[in-house]
Each structure stands twice: as C-alpha cells, then as structure tokens.
N, C-alpha and C positions, 0 to 999 in steps of 0.2 A: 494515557494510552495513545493517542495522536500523536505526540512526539516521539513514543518507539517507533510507531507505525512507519512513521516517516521518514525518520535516521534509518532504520532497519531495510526499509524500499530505497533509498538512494544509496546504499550498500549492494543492494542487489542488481540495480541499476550499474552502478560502478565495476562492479564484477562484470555486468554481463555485457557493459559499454552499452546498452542500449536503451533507450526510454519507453519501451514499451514489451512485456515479458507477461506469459500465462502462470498463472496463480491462482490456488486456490482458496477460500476462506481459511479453512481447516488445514493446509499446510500451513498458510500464515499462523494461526492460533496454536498451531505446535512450536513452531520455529522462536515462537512470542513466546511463549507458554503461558498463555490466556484462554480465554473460553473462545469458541468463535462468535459470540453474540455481540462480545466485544469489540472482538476486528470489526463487524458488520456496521457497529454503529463508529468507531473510530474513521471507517472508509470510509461512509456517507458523509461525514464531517470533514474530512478534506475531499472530497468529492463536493459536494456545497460548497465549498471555500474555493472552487475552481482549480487547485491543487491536480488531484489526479483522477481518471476518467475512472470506474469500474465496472467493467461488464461481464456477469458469469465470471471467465476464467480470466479474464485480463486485464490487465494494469495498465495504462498508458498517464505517464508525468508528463503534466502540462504544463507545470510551472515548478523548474526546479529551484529556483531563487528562494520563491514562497516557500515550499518544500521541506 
C-alpha cells in the first residue's frame, strides 16, 4: 500500500508541478480504491520515514528521491 501511495502522490505532484497539494484521506482511498484506514496507516509510514508531511488536508513531499 506505500508504494501505491507514493507512485500515486508523485503523479499528483507531477500533474499539478507542485510539492505540496490539499487532499483528503477518503479521496485518496477512492482514487486507490482502498479503505481509508489504509491510506491513514500507509501515510503515517511514509510520514515516519520523513518522506511526506500530512496534516488534515495536506500533503507536502519532502523527499521526493526517497518517495
């Protein structure tokens, strides 16, 4: 589930040219088509890996190397 998350956010990122973009659990979890309890623990895990920030609505990539 981290590897979608990831691939799927630097898609989003590349689309929108920007590293930093409001999202929500529950879009992500549709867009994924997973539950969102998944995303939540997917995003904590690259959030702990310093990867990308999440707060509420927002996404900000910190490292899009690791990413």
């Amino acid at each position: 589930m981290e590897e979608r998350l990831a691939r799927w956010l630097l898609t989003v990122s590349d689309g929108l040219q920007a590293e930093d973009f409001p999202l929500t659990q529950e879009f992500i979890a549709q867009m994924l088509g997973v539950r969102r309890s998944g995303v939540t623990v997917a995003a904590s895990t690259l959030s702990r890996a310093g990867m990308i920030r999440y707060q509420r609505v927002q996404i900000n990539i910190l490292n899009r190397q690791d990413l």
